[in-house]
C-alpha positions in Angstrom: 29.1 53.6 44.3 27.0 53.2 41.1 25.5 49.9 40.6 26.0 49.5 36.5 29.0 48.4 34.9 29.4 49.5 31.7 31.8 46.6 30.1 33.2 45.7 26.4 32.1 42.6 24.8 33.6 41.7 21.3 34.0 45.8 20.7 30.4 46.6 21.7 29.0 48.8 25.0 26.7 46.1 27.5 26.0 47.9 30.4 24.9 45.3 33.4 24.3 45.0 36.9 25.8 42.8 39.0 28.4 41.9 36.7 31.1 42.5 34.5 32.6 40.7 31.2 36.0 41.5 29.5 36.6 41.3 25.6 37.2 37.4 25.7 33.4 36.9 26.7 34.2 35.6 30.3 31.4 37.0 33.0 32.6 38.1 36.5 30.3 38.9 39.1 30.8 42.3 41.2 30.1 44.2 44.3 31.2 47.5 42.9 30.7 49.7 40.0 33.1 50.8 36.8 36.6 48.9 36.4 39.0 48.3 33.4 37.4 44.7 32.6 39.6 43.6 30.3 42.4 43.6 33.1 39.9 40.7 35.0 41.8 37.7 33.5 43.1 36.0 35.9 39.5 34.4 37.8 41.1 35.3 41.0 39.1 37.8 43.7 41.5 41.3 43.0 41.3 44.7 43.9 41.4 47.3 41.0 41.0 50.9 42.2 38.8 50.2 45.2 36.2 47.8 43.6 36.4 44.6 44.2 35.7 41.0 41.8 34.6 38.2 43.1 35.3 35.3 41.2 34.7 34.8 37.6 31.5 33.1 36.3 31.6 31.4 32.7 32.1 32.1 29.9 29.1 33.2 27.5 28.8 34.0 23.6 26.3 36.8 23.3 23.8 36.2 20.8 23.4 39.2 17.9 21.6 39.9 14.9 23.1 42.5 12.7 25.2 42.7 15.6 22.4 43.8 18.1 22.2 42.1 20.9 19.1 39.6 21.1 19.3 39.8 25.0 19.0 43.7 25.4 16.4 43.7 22.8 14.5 41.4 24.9 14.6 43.3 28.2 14.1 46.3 26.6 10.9 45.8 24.7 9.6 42.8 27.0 8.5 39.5 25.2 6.9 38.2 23.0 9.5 40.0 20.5 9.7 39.7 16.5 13.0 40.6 15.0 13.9 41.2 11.5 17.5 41.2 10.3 16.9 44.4 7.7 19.8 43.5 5.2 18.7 40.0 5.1 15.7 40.8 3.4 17.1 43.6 1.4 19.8 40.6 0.2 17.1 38.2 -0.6 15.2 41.1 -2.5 17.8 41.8 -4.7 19.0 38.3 -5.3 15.8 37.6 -6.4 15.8 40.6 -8.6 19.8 39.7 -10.2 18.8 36.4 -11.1 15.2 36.8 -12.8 16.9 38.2 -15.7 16.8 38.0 -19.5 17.6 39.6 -22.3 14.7 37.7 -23.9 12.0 39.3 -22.0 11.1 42.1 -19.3 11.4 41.0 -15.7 9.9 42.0 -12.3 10.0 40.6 -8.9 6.9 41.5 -6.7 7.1 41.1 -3.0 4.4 39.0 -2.1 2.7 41.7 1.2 0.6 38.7 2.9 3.8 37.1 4.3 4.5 40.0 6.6 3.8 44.1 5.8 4.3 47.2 7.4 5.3 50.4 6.0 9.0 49.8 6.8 8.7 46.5 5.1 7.2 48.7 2.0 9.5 51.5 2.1 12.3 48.4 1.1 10.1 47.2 -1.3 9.9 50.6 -3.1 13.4 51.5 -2.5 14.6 48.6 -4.3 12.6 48.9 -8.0 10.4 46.1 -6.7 7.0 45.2 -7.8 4.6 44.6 -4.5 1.4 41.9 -4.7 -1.6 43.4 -2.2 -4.3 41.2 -1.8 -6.8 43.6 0.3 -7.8 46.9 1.0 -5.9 47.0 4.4 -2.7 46.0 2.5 -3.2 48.6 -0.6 -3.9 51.7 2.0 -0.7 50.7 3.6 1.2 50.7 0.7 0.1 53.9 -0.5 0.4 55.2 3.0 4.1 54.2 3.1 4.8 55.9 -0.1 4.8 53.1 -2.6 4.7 53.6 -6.1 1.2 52.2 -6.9 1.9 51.9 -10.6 3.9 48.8 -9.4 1.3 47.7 -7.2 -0.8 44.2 -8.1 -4.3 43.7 -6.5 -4.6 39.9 -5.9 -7.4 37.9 -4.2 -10.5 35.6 -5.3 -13.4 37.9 -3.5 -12.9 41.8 -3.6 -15.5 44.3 -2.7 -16.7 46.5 -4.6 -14.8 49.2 -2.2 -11.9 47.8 -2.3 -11.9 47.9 -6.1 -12.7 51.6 -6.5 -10.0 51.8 -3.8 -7.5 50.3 -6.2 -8.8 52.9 -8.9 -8.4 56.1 -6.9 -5.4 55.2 -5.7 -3.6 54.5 -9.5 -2.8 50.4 -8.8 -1.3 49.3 -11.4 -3.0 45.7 -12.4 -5.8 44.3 -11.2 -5.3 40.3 -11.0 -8.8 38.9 -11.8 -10.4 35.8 -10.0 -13.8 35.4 -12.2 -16.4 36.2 -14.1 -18.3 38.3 -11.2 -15.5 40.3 -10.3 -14.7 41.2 -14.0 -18.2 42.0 -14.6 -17.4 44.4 -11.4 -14.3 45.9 -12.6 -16.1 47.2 -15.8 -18.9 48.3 -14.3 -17.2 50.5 -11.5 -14.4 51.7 -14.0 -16.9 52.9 -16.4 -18.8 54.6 -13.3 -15.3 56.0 -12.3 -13.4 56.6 -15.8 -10.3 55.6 -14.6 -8.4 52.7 -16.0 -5.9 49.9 -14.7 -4.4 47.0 -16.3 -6.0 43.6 -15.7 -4.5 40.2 -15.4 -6.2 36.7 -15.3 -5.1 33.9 -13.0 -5.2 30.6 -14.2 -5.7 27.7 -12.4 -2.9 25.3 -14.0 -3.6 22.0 -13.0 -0.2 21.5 -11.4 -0.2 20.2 -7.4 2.7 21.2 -5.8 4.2 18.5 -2.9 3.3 20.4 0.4 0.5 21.1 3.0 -3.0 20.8 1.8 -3.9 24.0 2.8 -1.1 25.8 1.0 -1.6 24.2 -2.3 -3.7 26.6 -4.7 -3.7 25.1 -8.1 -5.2 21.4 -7.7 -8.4 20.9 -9.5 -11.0 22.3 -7.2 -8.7 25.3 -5.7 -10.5 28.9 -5.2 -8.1 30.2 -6.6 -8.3 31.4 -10.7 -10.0 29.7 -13.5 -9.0 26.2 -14.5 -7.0 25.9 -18.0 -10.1 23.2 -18.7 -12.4 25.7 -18.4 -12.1 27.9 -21.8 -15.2 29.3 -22.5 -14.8 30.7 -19.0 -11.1 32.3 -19.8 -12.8 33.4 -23.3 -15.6 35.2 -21.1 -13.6 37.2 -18.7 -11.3 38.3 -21.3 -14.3 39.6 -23.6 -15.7 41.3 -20.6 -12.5 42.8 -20.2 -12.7 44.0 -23.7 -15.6 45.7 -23.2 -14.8 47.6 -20.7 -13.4 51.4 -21.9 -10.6 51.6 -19.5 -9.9 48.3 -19.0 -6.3 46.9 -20.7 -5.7 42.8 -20.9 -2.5 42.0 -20.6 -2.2 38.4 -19.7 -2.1 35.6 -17.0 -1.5 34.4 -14.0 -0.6 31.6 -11.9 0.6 30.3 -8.5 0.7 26.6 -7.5 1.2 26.8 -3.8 3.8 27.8 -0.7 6.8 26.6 0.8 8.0 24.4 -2.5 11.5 23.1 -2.6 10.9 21.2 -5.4 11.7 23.2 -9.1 9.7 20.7 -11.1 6.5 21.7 -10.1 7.3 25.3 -11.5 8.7 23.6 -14.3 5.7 22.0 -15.4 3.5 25.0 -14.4 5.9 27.0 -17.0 5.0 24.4 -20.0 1.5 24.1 -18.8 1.0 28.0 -18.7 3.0 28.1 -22.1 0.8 25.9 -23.6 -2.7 27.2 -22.3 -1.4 30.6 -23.3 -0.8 29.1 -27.2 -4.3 27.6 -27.2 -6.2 30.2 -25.6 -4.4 33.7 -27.5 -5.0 31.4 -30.9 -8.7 30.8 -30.7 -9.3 34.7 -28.6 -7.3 36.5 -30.9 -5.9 38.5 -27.6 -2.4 39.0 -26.9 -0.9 37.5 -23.7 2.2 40.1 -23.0 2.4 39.9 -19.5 2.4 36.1 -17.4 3.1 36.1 -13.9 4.8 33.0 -12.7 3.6 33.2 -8.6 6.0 32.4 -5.6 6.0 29.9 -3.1 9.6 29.3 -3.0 10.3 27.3 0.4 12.8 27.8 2.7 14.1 26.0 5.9 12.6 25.7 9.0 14.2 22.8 10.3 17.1 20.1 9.2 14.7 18.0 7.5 13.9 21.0 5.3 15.9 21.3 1.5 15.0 24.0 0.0 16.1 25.4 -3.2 18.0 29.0 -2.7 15.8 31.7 -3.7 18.3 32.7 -6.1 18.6 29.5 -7.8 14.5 29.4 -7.9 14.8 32.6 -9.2 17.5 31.9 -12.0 15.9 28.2 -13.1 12.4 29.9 -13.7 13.8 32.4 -15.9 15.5 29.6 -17.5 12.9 27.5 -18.3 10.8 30.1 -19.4 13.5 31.3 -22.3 13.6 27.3 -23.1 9.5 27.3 -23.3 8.3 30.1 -24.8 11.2 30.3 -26.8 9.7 27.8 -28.7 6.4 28.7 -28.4 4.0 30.7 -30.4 2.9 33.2 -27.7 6.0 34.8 -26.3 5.5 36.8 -23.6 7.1 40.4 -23.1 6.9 40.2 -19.4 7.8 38.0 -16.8 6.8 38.3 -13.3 7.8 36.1 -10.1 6.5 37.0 -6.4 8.5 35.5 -3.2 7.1 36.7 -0.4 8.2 33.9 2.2 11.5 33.7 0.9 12.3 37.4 0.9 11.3 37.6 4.6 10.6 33.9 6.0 14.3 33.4 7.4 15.3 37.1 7.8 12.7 36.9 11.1 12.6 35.5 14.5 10.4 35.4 17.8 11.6 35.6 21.0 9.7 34.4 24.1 10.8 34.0 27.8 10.2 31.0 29.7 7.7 30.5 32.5 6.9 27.7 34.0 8.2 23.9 33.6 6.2 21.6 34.2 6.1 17.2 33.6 3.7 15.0 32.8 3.8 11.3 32.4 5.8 11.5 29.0 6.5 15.3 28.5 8.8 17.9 29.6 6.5 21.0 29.1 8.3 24.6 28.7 5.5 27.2 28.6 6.2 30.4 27.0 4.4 33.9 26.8 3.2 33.8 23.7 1.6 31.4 21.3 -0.7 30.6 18.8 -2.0 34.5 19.3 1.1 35.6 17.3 2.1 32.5 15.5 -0.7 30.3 14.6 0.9 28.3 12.0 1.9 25.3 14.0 -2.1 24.9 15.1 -3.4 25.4 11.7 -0.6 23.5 9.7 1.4 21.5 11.3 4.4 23.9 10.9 8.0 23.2 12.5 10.7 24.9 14.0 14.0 25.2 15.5 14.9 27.0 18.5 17.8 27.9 21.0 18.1 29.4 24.6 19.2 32.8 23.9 22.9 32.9 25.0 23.4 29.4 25.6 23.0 27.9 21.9 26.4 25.9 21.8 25.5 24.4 25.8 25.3 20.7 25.3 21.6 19.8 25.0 20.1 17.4 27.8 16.5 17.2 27.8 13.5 17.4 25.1 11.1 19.8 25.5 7.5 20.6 24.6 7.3 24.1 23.7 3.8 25.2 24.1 2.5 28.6 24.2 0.3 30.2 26.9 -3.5 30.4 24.3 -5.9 28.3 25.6 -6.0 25.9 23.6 -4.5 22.1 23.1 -3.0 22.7 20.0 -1.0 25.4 20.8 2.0 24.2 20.7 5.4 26.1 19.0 7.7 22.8 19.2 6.2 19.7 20.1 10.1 18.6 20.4 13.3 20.8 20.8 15.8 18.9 22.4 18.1 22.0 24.7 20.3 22.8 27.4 18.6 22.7 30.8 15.9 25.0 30.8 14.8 27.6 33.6 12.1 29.9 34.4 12.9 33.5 32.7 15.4 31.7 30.0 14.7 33.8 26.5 13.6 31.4 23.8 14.4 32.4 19.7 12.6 30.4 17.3 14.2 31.0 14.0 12.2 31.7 10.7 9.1 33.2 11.6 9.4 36.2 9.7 6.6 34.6 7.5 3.0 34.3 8.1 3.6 34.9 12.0 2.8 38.4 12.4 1.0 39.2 9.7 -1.5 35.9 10.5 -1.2 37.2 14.4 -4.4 37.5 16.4 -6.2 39.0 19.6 -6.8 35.7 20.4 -7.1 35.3 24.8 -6.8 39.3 24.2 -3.6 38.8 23.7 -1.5 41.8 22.3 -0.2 41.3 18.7 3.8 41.8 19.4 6.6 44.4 18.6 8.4 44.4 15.1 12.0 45.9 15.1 14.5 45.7 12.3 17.9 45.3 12.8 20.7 46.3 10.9 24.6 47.3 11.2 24.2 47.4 14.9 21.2 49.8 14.8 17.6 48.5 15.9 14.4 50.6 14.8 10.7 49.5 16.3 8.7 49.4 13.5 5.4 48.0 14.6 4.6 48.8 18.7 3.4 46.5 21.1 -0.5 46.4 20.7 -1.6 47.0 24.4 -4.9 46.3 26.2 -6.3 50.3 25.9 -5.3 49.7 22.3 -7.6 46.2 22.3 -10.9 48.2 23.6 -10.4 51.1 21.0 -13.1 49.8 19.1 -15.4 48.6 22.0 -18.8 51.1 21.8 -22.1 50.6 22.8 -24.1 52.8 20.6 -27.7 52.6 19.1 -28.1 51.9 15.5 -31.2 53.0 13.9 -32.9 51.2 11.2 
């Protein structure tokens, strides 16, 4: 007798061994090997065509994504896992894009790459008209590598190399986003040497602190990030050296205040502040701002405590205010720009991790996982929370908090310093919901730990996107050569 049962849960194949489940979800265990499960209803011990049924078990609720079964994922790929539900983003993606609309100006939504890339996560990007934010070298090859139109590609960041700026040259990037005087000075230089042009763009430092972490705010007064609105002569420098340069084009500005806002006043004022500089500084330059970029940061939710705006309503009171503000104003830009990157993504993704050991101290009730820090860091370095279940088993009745801490060695790695479950056992699969953000793509070798798996999910199908980084792959770098000076 074969070993496997092949069953039907909720209309979908789950082949399993030592057990068998009919169509209401209830779980029998077996000695045997194929039956028609969905005759087991009774719970009694019965006898259908020589294979016999023990008893049933309970009754479980298999947990899906896009229905694909989180379970199966798990044991297929091993753990850590990250999972992305592929229509989720493609939904945030274009709800951002429906409801930054105007018929006063141009709009674009650019997907902000630093939250999480790959060239799957590209290929959606491109595939839905959208605009893409790079903000290094690495991320601009793998755009272009994925097949991204680069004329929609922005190159962000306060220090780029001198490579990475003829990079964005050879390669046709679109705009250049500007951080100083240096770099401009750079830009010119190198596109004079080259003879290939890109449009620029400015960022501007607007003043305006936006109500979250310290380390995720990038527009109070001594940010590194842009050039503050107070300093003028600065902002009249870049854009002259700008103007020098032959195949250099000004557009305008931009700005960004800061991640994982849920508050639309901040952007508000940002709007009237920009508005304002943009009045000021085009009146006294004589240069035309046609292009202002509002940023991102839209939050989303992590835990209860969290109220975020929808991105869609973000999205829709921006455009808004900015009809309201430059409606009135004397500089009316032609084109509008917003960039979500954690909302487009942030609650599309989840980790998976399986449960080791248990162990108590004198005031905690320690679950250790098998990963960490390694492939999410940003509970150690901000303070981030989240909410998790027991895969299978997220309706049980909690009965105990638990410590959720990772296997790094380190103190502060720790997922959930207090996620109150069901009882927990050793080899238990663990989802923590709304990492698709800044996990993976701030994920480390840390321990020599292996950087995770990506798949994408959707309509029942799951695709690996990124493979488990393995130790061989670790020590492809590792030489010992002789350099000679």
């Amino acid at each position: 007798m074969s070993e496997a049962i092949s069953a039907e849960l909720y209309g979908q194949a789950w082949p399993c061994s030592g057990v068998a489940v009919n169509s209401r979800g209830t779980v029998y265990e077996s000695r045997c090997a194929i039956a028609a499960v969905d005759q087991m209803l009774t719970g009694k011990s019965i006898a259908l065509a020589g294979f016999y049924f023990l008893r049933r078990r309970e009754t479980v609720t298999m947990l899906k994504i896009s229905d694909v079964c989180v379970r199966r994922l798990a044991r297929e790929l091993g753990t850590p896992l990250q999972i992305f539900d592929q229509a989720a983003i493609e939904k945030q993606l274009s709800t951002a894009q429906e409801n930054f609309r105007s018929e006063m100006f141009d709009t674009e939504v650019a997907y902000a790459t630093k939250a999480f890339g790959c060239g799957a996560m590209y290929k959606i990007v491109n595939d839905a008209g959208a605009y893409l934010d790079v903000v290094s070298g690495g991320e601009m090859y793998g755009a272009h590598k994925a097949g991204m139109d680069m004329d929609r590609v922005f190159f962000h960041g306060n220090s780029k190399t001198e490579e990475e700026i003829e990079q964005a040259l050879e390669l046709g990037c679109g705009t250049i986003v500007l951080d100083n005087i240096g770099e401009a000075e750079k830009l010119v230089r190198i596109s004079d040497k080259m003879e290939k042009g890109i449009d620029v763009v400015l960022r501007i430092n607007p003043g305006i602190e936006a109500h979250t972490h310290e380390y995720v705010i990038t527009a109070n007064i001594d940010s590194k990030f842009g050039i503050s609105v107070k300093k003028t002569s600065d902002i009249h420098r870049v854009m002259s050296i700008v103007d020098d340069g032959r195949f250099l084009n000004f557009k305008g500005f931009h700005m960004h205040i800061g991640s994982q806002i849920t508050d639309p006043d901040s952007f508000g004022k940002a709007i009237e502040t920009m508005s304002a500089f943009a009045d000021d500084i085009c009146e006294r330059s004589g240069y035309a701002a046609e292009f202002i970029s509002l940023g991102g940061g839209f939050g989303i939710k992590y835990t209860e405590s969290d109220k975020p705006v929808p991105l869609g309503e973000m999205a829709r009171y921006s455009i808004k205010k900015c009809e309201e503000v430059f409606g009135k104003a004397k500089v009316r830009p032609k084109r509008l720009c917003i960039e979500p990157g954690r909302s487009v993504v942030g609650e599309a993704g989840v980790s998976v991790y399986k449960v080791g050991y248990l162990k108590d101290t004198e005031t905690l009730h320690y679950a250790f996982v098998d990963g960490g820090m390694s492939d999410n860091i940003r509970p150690a370095l901000y303070g981030s929370e989240y909410t998790c279940a027991i895969v299978n088993k997220e309706n049980d009745e909690p009965k105990r908090h638990y410590c959720i801490a990772g296997k790094n060695c380190e103190s502060a790695d720790i997922i959930i310093h207090d996620a109150f479950l069901p009882e927990l056992h050793e080899g238990d699969y663990l989802i923590v919901y709304a990492t698709g953000a800044y996990g993976y793509s701030m994920a480390s070798n840390y321990n020599k730990c292996g950087r995770p798996p990506v798949v994408f999910v959707k309509d029942g199908e799951a695709r690996l996107v990124i493979k488990r980084e393995t130790y061989e792959d670790m020590t492809t770098l590792e030489t010992d050569e002789r350099i000679e000076l």
